[in-house]
N, C-alpha and C positions, 0 to 999 in steps of 0.2 A: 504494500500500500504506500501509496508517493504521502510524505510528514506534507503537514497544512505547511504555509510559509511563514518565512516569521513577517511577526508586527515591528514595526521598526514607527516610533513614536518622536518626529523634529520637536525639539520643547524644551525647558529650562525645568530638568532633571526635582528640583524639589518644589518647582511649581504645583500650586493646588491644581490646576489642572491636569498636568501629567499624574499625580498621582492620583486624582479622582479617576482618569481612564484605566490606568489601571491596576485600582479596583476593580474595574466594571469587566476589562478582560478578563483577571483571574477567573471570574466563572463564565466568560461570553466568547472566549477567544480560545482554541484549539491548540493553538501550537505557539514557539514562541516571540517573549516581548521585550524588543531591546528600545533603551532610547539613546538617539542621540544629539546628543546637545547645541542648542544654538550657537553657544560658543565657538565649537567645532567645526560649522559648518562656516561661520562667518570669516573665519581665519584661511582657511584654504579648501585643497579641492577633500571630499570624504570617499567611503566607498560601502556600497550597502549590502547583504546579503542579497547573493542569487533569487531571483523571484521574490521578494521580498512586496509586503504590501505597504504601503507608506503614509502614515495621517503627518500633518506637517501641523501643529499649533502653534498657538500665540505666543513671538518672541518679544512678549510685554514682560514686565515688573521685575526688569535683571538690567538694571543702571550700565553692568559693562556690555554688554550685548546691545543695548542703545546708542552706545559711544559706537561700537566696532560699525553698527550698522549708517550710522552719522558720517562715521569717516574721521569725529572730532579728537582733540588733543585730549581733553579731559571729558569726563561725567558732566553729564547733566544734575543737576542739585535735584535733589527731591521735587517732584511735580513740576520742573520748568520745561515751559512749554519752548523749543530750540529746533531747530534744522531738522521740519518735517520734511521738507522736499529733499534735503541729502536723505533723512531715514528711507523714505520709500525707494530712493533711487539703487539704496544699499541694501534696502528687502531685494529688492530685482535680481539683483545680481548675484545674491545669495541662491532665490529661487534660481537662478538661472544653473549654478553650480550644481544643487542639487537635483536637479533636471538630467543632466549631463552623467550624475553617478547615475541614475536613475536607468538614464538608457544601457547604458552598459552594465548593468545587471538583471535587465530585462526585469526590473520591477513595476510595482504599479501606482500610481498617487491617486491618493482618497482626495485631493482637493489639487488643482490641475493649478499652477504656477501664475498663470495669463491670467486665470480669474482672478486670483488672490488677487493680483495686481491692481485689476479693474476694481475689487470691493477697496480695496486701499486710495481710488484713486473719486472724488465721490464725483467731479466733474463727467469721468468717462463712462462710470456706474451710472450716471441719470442720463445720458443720454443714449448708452444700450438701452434702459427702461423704457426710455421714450420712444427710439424706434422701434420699439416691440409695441406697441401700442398701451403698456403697462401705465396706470396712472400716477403720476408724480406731479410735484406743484412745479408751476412755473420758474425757470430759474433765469440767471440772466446770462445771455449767449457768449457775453466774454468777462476773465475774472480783471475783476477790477485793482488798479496794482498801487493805489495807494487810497486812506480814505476819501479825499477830492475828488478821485473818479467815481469811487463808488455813491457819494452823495449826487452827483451829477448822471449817474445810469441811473439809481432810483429814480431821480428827477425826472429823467426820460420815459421812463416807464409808467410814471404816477403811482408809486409803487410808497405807499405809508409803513409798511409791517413788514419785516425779514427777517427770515433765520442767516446771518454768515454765519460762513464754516469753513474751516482749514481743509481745504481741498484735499490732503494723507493725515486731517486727528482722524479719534477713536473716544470713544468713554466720554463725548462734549466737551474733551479739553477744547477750547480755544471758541466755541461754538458763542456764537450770543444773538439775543431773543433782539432786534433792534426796532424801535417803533418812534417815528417820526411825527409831530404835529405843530402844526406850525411855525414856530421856532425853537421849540422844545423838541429833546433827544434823550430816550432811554431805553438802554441795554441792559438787560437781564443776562448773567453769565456768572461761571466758575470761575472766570480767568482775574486772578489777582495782580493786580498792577503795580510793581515792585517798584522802588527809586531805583533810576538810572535807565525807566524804560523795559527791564525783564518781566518776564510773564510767567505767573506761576499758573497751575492749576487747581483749584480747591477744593475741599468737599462743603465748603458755603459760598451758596450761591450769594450774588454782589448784583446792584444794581446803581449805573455808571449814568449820573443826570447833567455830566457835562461833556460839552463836543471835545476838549479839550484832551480828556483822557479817554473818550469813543476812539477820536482819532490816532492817541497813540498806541492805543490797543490794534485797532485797525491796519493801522501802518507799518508795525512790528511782525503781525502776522501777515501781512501780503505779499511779501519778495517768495514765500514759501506756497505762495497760490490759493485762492478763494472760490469759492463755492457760493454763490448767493442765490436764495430760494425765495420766494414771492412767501408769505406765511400762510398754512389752512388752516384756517380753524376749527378746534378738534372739538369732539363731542365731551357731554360734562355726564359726571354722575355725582350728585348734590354739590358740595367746593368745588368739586376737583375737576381737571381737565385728565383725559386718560389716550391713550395708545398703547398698543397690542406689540409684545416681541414676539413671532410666530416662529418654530423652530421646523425647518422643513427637511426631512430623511430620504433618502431617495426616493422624490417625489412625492412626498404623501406629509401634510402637514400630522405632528405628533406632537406636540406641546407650545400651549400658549400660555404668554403671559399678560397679563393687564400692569400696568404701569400709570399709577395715579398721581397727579400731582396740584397743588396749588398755584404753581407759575408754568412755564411755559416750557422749562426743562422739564422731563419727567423722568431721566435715569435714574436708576434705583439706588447708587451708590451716592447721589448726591441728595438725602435723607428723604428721598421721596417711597410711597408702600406702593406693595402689591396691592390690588384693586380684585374685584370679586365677578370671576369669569363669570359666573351664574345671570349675574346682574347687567352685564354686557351685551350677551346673548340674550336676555328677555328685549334689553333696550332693543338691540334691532332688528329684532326678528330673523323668522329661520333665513330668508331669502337673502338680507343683506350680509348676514353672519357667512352663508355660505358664499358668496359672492364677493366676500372678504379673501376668505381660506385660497378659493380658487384665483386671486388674482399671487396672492403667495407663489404660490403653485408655478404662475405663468412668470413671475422672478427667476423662482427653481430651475424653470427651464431654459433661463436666459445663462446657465452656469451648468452644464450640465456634463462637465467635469468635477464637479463637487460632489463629494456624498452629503453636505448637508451646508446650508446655509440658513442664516437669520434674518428674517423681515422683519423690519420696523416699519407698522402700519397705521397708520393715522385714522381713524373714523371722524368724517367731519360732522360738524355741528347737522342734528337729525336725524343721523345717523343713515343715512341713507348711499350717502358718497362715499368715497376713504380714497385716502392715497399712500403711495409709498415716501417712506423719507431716508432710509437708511436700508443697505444690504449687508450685511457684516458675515465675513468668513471665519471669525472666530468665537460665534455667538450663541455657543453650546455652552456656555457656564451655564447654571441654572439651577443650582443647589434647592434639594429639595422639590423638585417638579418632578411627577410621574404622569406617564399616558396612559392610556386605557387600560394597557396591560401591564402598568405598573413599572414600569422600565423608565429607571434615568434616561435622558438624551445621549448620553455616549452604551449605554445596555442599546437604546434603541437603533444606534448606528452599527454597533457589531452584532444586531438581530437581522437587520436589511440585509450587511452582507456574505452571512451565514447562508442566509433563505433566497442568497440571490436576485434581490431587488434592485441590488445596484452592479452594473458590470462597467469599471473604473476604466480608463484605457490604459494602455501598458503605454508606457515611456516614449516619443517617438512617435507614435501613432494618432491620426486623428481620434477625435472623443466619439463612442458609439453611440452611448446615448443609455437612458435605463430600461436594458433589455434583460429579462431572464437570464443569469450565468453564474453559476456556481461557484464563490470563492473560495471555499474551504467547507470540508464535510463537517 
């Protein structure tokens, strides 16, 4: 009988994420689980076991692996927000390295390089969505490269309410809620505005009522590229305003989140609750609820060299609309969430490709797509 392959896990070795998968392999996963470290990969070329199948996670919350990826002399200081556009350039080229072992061991990747990319990059992420006919709010068609342009493309547009967004963050570092009125200016955000012009990230959200330090927040994160989104307006349940993290497994949504909030961020780490699925679902009924899931779905498909990707999906005010706001390829954290059958998000990724839901492409090869194939008995 040919041994299953091994699992070969890209990730930062005492990360709660690598060790929450595997957990999950211990009892989901056949044969064996090595990982190897971010570190490893960033420094030079690596080499993977023969047929090996590959998950690549989040090379966040490891200060030297930031730097390596940055290209910088030094660390970044706790939460400072620094050279996203050197980080994603230096994810690239990482992914690219480990592509390259990849094919030469005729292994397989659970999450396909090019997309990763694209979820890292939100400019090129929303307009895949867009030409896929998936719905996304309005953004604006060039990123504006310092805060002047950007008050003057709002202005063109008649555009009062905006999310920017650092074109390569993560986690709404650097994100902020911006809303314009007549001569008044206020931004809702995590981003701390240190002496000397540096940007930290927070876990208290800040609200910025003068142009003065708008703009040099604004100006500081531009050279690293922008993202700006017309704002939707999200549906409420009593206070709070809510959006849905939807976790999709080869093809089939399997756990969602409700993410509640009183301002206009809702991520959960920045002291906002989970919200009450129950409650969700009555508000919009079966038809929109489902018409939710399946636009997820038609995301999923926009990636479909991933075994699983995260929607962030907005239900607008009525509930009857939604849009997308966020794709994130590493948005299986989710401590504490089970699906139907009871399976964490990473049990339910190593159930898909036990049972052959998802057939990954080997190394080299175009992506097949999710068709019946058996990864391991």
């Amino acid at each position: 009988m040919t041994p299953p392959p091994v699992l070969v896990v890209v990730g930062n070795p005492d990360n709660r994420r690598v060790t929450g998968f595997r957990a999950a392999a211990a009892g989901g996963w056949p044969g064996r689980l090595e990982v190897l470290p971010w570190r490893r990969l960033v420094t030079g070329p690596v080499r993977l076991p023969a047929g090996a199948v590959v998950r690549i996670d989040s090379p966040g919350e490891d200060a030297e692996v930031d730097r390596l990826l940055r290209g910088a002399a030094r660390p970044a200081e706790h939460g400072e927000i620094v050279g996203l556009a050197a980080w994603h350039r230096g994810l690239g080229v990482a992914l690219d390295r480990l592509a390259t072992a990849a094919r030469a061991a005729g292994a397989t990747l659970l999450n396909a390089p090019d997309e990763i990319r694209t979820m890292f990059d939100k400019r090129a992420c929303h307009a895949r969505l867009a030409a896929a006919g998936v719905p996304v709010p309005p953004a604006l068609p060039t990123a504006p490269r310092d805060h002047a342009e950007l008050r003057a493309a709002l202005g063109a547009a008649g555009w009062s309410r905006v999310f920017v967004k650092p074109a390569h963050g993560s986690s709404a570092s650097g994100v902020l809620a911006l809303e314009l009125a007549g001569g008044r200016i206020r931004a809702t955000t995590s981003v701390e505005l240190a002496p000397g012009g540096r940007l930290f990230n927070s876990l208290r959200v800040r609200t910025y009522q003068s142009e003065r330090d708008v703009a040099a927040i604004v100006d500081r994160l531009a050279p690293d590229h922008l993202h700006v989104e017309r704002w939707f307006p999200k549906a409420g349940l009593g206070d709070r305003v809510v959006d849905l993290r939807v976790l999709v497994v080869a093809g089939e949504p399997t756990h969602v989140v409700v993410r509640s909030s009183r301002g206009p961020l809702t991520n959960l780490h920045l002291g906002n609750a989970r919200g009450d699925l129950a409650a969700v679902r009555a508000a919009m009924g079966p038809a929109a609820y489902r018409a939710a899931l399946d636009t997820c779905v038609r995301v999923a498909d926009r990636f479909p060299g991933s075994l699983h990707v995260a929607v962030d999906l907005l239900p607008g005010t009525g509930w009857r609309r939604h849009a997308v706001a966020e794709v994130n390829a590493f948005g299986d954290l989710l401590p504490g969430l089970r699906d139907d059958a009871g399976r964490d998000p990473w049990a339910a990724q190593l159930h898909a490709l036990r049972t052959g839901r998802f057939a990954a492409p080997t190394a080299g090869h175009t992506t097949a797509g999710r068709v019946p194939h058996r990864v391991a008995a």
